[in-house]
C-alpha positions in Angstrom: 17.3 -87.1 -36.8 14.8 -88.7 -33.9 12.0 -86.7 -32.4 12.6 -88.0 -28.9 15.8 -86.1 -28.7 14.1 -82.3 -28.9 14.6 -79.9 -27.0 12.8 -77.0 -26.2 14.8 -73.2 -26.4 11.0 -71.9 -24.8 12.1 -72.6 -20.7 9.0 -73.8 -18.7 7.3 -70.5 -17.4 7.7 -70.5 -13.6 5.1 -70.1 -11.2 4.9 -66.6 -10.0 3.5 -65.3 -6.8 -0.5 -65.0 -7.4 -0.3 -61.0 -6.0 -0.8 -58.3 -8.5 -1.1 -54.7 -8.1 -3.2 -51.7 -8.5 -1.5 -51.3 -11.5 -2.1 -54.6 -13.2 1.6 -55.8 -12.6 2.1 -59.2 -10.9 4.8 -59.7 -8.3 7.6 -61.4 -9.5 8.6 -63.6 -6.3 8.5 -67.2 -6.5 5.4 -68.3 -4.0 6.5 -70.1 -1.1 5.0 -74.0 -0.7 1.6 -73.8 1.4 1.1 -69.9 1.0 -1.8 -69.9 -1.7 0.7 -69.1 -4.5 1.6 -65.9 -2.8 5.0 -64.8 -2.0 6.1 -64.8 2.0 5.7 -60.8 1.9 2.4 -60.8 -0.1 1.2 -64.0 2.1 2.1 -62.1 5.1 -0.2 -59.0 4.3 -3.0 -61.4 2.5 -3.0 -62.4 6.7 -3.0 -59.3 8.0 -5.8 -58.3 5.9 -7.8 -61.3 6.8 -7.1 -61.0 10.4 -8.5 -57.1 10.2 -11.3 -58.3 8.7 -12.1 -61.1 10.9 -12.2 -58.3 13.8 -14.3 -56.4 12.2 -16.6 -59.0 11.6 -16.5 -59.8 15.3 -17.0 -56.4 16.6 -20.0 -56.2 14.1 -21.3 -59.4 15.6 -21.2 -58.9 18.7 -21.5 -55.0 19.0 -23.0 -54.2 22.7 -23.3 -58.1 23.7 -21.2 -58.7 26.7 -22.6 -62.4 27.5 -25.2 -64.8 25.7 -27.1 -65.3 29.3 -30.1 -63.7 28.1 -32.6 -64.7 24.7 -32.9 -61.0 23.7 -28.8 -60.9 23.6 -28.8 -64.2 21.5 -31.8 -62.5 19.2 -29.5 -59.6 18.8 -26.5 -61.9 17.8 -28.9 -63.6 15.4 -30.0 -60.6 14.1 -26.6 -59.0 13.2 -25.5 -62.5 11.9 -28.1 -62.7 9.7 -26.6 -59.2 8.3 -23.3 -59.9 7.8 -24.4 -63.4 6.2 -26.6 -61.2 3.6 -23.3 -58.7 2.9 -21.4 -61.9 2.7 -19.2 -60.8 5.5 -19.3 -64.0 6.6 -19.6 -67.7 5.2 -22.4 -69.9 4.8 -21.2 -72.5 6.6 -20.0 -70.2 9.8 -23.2 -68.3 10.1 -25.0 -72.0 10.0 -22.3 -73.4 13.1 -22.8 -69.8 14.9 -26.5 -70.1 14.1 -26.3 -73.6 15.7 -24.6 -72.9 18.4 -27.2 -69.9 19.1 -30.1 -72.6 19.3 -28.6 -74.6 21.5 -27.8 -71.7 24.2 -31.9 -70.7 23.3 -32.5 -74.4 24.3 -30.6 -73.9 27.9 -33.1 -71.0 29.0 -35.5 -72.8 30.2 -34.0 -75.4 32.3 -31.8 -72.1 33.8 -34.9 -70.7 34.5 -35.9 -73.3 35.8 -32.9 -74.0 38.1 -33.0 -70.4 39.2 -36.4 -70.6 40.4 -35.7 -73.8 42.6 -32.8 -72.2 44.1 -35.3 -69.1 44.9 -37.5 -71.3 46.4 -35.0 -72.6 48.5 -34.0 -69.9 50.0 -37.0 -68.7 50.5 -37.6 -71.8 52.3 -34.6 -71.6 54.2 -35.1 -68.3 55.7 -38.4 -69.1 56.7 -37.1 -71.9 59.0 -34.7 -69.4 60.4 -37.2 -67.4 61.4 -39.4 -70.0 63.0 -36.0 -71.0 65.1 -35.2 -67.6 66.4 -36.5 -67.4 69.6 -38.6 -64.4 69.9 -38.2 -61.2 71.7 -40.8 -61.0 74.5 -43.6 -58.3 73.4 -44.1 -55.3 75.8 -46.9 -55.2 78.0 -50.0 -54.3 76.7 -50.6 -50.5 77.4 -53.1 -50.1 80.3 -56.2 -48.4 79.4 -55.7 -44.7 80.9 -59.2 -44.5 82.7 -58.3 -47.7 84.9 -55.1 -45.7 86.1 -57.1 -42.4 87.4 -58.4 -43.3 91.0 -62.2 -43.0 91.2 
């Protein structure tokens, strides 16, 4: 007999999904094609899971920050950043892009600042000629001096 004409009774093991249980058990699904090796059902919690996370992360990032138009807001973003990167909440390379992004909204202050006072002035400016273009009411008459009105 040849060898090249084997063939194996042992079936090739198939690829299950990559989910297993608190139990130890694996799932037994066959992992859909793009899904991490995770069934649709599994996949589909793995994202729900990741998407409650991810707000978490947010909220915890954020917390009372409403806008980034002050550098104590941006400190207090930087500051809870820097938490979540040491929990490892959140990945290296996204804290370093946030991070980023935080410096170059640190960067704008100044030339805002800046802007703000300019417009200040200018309307500062601008009422003062207002007010030289008004005319002006006429101003009463001095008050007589009382001794000049009793008759001698």
């Amino acid at each position: 007999m040849s060898d090249t004409n084997i063939i194996s009774l042992d079936p090739k093991p198939v690829e299950q999904c990559q989910y297993v249980n608190s139990r130890g058990r694996r799932c037994r699904m066959l992992p859909a094609p793009g899904n991490d090796g995770f069934c649709p059902h599994h996949y589909g919690l793995l994202i729900a899971e990741r998407r409650k996370n991810d707000e978490i992360c947010a909220e915890e990032l954020l917390g009372p920050i409403e806008d980034f138009s002050s550098p104590v807001s941006v400190n207090l973003f930087l500051g809870n950043l820097l938490k979540q990167l040491v929990h490892k909440r959140i990945a290296r390379p996204d804290a370093l892009a946030q991070a980023y992004i935080c410096q170059l909204l640190l960067n704008t202050f100044p030339a805002m600042r800046q802007e703000r006072d300019v417009a200040a002035k200018d309307q500062a400016h601008q009422l003062f000629l207002e007010s030289l273009s008004k005319p002006r009411k006429a101003s009463p008459p001095a008050a007589q001096h009382v001794d000049s009105l009793v008759p001698a």
